[in-house]
Kinemage of the C-alpha trace (Angstrom):
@kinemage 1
@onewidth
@group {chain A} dominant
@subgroup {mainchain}
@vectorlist {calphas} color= white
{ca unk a 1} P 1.652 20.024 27.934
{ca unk a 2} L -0.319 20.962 24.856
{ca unk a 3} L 0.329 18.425 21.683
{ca unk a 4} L 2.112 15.733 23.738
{ca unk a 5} L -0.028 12.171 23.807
{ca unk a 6} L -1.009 9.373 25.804
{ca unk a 7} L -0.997 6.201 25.477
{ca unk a 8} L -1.820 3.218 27.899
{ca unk a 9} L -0.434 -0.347 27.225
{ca unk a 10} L -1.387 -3.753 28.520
{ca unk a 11} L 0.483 -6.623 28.840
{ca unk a 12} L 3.678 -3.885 28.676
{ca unk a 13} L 6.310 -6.198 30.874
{ca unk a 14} L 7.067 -8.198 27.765
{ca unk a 15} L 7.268 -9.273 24.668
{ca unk a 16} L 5.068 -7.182 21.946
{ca unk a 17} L 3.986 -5.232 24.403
{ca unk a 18} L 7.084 -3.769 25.793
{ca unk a 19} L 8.019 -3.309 22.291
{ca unk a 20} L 5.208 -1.325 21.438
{ca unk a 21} L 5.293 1.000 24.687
{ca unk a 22} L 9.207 1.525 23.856
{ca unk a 23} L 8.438 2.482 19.714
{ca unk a 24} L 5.869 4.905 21.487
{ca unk a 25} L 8.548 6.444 23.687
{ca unk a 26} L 10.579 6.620 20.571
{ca unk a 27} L 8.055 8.504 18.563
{ca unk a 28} L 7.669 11.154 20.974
{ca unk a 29} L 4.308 9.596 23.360
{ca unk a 30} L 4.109 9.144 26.760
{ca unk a 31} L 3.191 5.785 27.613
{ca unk a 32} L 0.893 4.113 30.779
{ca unk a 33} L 2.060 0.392 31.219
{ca unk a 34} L -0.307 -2.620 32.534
{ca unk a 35} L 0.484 -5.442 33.315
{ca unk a 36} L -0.027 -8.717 36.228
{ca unk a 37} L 3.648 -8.113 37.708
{ca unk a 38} L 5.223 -4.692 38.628
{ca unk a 39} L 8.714 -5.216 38.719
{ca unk a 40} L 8.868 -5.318 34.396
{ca unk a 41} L 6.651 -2.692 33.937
{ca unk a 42} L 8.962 -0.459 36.278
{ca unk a 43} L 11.689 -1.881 34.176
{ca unk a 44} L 10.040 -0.699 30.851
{ca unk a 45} L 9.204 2.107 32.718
{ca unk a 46} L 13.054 3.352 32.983
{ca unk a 47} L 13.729 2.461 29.658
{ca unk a 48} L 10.617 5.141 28.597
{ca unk a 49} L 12.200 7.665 31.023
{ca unk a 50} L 15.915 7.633 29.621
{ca unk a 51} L 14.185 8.147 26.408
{ca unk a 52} L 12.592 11.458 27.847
{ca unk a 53} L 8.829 10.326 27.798
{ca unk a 54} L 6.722 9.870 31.051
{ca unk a 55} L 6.049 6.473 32.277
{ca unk a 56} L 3.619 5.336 34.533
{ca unk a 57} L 3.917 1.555 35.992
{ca unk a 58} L 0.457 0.151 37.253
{ca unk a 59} L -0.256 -3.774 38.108
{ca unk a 60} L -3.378 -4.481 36.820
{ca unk a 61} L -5.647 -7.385 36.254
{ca unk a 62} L -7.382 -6.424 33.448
{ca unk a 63} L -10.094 -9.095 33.944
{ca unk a 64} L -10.880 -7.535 37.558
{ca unk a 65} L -13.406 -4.944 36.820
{ca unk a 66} L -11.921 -2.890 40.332
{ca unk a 67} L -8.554 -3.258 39.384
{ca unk a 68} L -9.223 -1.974 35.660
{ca unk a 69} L -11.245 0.980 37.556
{ca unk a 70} L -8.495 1.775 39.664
{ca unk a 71} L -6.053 1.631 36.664
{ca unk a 72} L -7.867 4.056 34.905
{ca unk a 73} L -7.793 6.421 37.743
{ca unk a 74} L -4.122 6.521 38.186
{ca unk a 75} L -3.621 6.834 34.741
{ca unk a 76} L -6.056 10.241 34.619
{ca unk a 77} L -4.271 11.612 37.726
{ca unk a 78} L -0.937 11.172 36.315
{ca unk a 79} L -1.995 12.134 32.675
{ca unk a 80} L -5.233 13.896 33.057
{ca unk a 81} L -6.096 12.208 29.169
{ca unk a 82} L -5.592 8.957 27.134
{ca unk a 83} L -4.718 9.349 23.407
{ca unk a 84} L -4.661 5.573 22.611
{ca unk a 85} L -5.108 2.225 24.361
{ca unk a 86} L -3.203 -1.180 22.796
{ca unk a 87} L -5.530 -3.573 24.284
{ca unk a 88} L -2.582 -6.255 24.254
{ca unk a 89} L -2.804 -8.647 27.349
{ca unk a 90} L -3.209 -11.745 26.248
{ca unk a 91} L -3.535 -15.726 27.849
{ca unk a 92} L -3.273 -18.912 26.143
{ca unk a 93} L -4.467 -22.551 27.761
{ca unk a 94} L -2.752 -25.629 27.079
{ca unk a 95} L -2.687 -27.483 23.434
{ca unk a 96} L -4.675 -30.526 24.320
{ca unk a 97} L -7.660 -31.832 22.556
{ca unk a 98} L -10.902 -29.711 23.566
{ca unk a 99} L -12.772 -32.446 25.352
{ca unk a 100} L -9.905 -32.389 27.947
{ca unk a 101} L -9.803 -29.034 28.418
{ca unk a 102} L -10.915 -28.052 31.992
{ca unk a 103} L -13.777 -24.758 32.522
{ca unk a 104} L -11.327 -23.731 34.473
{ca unk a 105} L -8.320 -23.359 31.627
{ca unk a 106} L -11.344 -22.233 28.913
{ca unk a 107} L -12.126 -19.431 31.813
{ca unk a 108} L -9.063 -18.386 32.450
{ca unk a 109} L -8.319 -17.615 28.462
{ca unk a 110} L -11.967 -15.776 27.245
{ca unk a 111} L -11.204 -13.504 31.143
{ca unk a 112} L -8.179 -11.612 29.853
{ca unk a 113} L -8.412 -12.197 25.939
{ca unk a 114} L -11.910 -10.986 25.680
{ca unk a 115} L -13.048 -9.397 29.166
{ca unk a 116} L -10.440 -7.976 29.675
{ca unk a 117} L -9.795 -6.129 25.967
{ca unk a 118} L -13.438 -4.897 26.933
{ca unk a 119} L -12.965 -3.564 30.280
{ca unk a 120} L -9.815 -1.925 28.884
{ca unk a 121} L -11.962 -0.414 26.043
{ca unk a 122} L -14.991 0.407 28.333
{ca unk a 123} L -12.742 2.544 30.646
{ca unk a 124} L -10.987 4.321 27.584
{ca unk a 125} L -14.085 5.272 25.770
{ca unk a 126} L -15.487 6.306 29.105
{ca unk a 127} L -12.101 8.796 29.406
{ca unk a 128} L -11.929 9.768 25.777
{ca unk a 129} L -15.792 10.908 25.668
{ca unk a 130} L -15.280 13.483 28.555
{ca unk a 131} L -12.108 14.821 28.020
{ca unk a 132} L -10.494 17.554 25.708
{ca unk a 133} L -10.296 17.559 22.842
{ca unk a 134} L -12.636 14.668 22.893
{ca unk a 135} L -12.000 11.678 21.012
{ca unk a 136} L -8.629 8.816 20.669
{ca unk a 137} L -7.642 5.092 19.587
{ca unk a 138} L -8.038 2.164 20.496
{ca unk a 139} L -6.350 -0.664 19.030
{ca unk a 140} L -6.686 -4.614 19.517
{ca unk a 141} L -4.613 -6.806 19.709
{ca unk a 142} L -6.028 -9.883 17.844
{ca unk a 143} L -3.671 -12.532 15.520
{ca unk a 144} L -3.791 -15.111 13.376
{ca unk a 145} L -5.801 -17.158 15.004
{ca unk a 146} L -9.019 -14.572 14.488
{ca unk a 147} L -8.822 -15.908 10.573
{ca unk a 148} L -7.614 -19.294 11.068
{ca unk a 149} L -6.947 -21.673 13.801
{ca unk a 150} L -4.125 -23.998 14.838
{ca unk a 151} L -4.805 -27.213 16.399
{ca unk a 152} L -5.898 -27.517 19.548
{ca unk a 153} L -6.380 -23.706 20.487
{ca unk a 154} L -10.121 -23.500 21.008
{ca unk a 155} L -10.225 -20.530 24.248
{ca unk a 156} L -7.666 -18.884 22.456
{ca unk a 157} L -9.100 -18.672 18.627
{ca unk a 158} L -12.469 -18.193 20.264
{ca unk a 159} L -11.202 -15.366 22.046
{ca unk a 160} L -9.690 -13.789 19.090
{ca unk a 161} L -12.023 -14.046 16.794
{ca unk a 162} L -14.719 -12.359 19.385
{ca unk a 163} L -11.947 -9.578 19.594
{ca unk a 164} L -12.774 -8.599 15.949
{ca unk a 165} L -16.288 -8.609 16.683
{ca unk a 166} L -15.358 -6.292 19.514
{ca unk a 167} L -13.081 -4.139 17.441
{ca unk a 168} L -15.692 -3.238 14.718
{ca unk a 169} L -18.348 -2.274 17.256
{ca unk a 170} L -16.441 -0.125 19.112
{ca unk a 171} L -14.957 1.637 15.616
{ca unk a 172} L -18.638 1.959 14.551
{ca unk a 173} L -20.001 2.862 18.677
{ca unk a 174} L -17.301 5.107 18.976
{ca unk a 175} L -17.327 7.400 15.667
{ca unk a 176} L -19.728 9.922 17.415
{ca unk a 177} L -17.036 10.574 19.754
{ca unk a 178} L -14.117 11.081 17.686
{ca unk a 179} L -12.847 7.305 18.790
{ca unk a 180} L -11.441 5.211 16.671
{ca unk a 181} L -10.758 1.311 16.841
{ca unk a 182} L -8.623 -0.920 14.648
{ca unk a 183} L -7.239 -4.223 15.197
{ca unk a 184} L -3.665 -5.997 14.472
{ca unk a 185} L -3.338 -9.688 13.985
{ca unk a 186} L 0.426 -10.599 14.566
{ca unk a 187} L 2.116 -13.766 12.972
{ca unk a 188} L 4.729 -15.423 14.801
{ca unk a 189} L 6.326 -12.488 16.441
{ca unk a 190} L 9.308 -13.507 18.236
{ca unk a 191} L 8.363 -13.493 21.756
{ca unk a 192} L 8.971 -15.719 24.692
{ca unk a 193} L 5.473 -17.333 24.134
{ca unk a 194} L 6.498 -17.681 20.648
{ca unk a 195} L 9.684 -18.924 20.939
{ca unk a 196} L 8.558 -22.971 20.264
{ca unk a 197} L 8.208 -21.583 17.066
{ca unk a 198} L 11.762 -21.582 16.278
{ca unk a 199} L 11.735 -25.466 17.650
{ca unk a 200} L 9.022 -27.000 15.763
{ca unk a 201} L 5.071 -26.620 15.992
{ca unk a 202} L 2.451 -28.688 14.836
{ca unk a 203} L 0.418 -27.968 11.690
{ca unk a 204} L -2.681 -28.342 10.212
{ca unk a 205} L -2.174 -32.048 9.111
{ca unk a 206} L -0.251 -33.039 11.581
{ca unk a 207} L 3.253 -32.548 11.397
{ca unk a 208} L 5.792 -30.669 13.540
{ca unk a 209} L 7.628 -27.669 11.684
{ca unk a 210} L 9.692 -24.577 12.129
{ca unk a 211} L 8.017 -21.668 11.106
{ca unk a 212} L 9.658 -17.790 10.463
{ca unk a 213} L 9.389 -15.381 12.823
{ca unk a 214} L 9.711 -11.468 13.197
{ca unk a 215} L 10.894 -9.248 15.586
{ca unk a 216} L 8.548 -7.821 18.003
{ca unk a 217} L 10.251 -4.332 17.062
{ca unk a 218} L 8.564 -4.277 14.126
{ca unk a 219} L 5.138 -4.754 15.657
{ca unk a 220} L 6.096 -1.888 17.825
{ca unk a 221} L 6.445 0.242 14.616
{ca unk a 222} L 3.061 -1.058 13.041
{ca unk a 223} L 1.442 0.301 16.209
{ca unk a 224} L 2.891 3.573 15.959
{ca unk a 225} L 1.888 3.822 12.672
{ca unk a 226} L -1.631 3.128 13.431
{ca unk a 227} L -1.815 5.224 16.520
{ca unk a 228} L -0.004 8.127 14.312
{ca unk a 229} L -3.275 8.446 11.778
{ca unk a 230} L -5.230 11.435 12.240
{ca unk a 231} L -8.615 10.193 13.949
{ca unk a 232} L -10.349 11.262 10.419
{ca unk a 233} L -8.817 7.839 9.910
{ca unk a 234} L -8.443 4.118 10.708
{ca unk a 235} L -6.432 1.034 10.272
{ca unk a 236} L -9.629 -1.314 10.616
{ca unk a 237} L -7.705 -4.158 10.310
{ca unk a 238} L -3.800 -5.396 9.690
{ca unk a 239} L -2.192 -8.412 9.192
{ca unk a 240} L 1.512 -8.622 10.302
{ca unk a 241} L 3.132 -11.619 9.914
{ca unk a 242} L 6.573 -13.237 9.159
{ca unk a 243} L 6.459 -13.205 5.237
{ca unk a 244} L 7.185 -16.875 4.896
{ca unk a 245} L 5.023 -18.391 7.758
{ca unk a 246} L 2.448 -21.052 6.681
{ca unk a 247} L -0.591 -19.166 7.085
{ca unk a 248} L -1.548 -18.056 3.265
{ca unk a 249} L -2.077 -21.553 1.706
{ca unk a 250} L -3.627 -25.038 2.202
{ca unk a 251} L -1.936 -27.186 4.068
């Protein structure tokens, strides 16, 4: 129907990204979820539905290039166009000192944090260029870690920090096209990966502390935000963190 949008989210069965696929549902968009496991996309799925939006569940791999293909074709046969992609699947390895870390667990990491944000990207640009009107978003999903590291996170820092890299060459690739890329680097959202938080973590020099955390809600509404700009503009870059979290500081 003319003036309703499209948006596709990965890593939608949990955590930020089920919040951001259901504060898209809330603000009128009809949301594509991805994701390794079907049963909590079709979950999120219902939840879209009862809000009146069109869902569309889809297991995907995103760091299988035939699986991200195939994605991308159910998504354009159920929606025929994609208004934004939240490039949000993400992996983390172990916290153990780099020269224990295995290939394997370093592999596994820079497949879905950084291959797969690209083949996400690759087959939205692709969709965005032909359709019409031309043109969309696309929007990262980076974090803290792409400014600073914590100890003993080198896959996952490395992969973050290349998704910045990634971010600004698709905002500057895509601007012929009417496609425009930001990125969002969350702070201790309260997920079930960041739960530890709430425990104790280890810092910079050392010692174990609980840190603040936010609710993943409002992540949701910092996407919407971004993916409500007109296209004549872009969020290149936000930081959203828990205002007391020991990020901004030496320590």
């Amino acid at each position: 129907m003319a003036g309703d949008k499209f948006a596709l989210v990965t890593g939608a069965g949990r955590g930020i990204g089920r919040a951001a696929a259901l504060a898209l549902a809330r603000a009128g968009w009809h949301v594509a979820l991805a994701g390794r496991s079907l049963e909590p996309l079709a979950a999120v799925g219902r939840e879209i539905e009862a809000l009146g939006r069109r869902a569309l569940a889809h297991p995907c791999d995103v760091a299988d290039p035939v699986a991200v293909r195939a994605l991308f074709a159910a998504l354009e046969r159920e929606f025929g166009r994609l208004d934004l992609l939240f490039n949000n699947a993400g992996a983390g390895a172990p916290a153990v000192p780099l020269d224990e870390l295995t290939y394997e667990q370093w592999k596994a990491v820079v497949d879905v944090n950084l291959t797969g944000a690209f083949l996400c990207a690759q087959g939205a640009i692709r969709l965005m260029k032909r359709q019409s009107p031309r043109g969309g978003r696309i929007v990262n999903n980076g974090s803290i870690s792409a400014h600073a590291p914590r100890p003993m996170s080198a896959p996952y820092t490395a992969s973050k920090h290349a998704i910045t890299g990634l971010t600004k060459s698709i905002a500057l690739d895509g601007r012929a096209f009417d496609i425009a890329c930001g990125q969002i680097d969350i702070g201790n959202a309260l997920t079930e990966m960041a739960f530890k938080m709430t425990k104790g973590v280890v810092q910079a020099d050392g010692r174990i502390a609980v840190e603040p955390t936010i609710d993943p809600g409002e992540v949701g509404d910092a996407i919407v935000h971004m993916a409500s700009l007109p296209l004549s503009a872009n969020i290149l870059s936000m930081t959203l963190m828990a205002t007391k979290m020991p990020f901004v500081g030496r320590g």
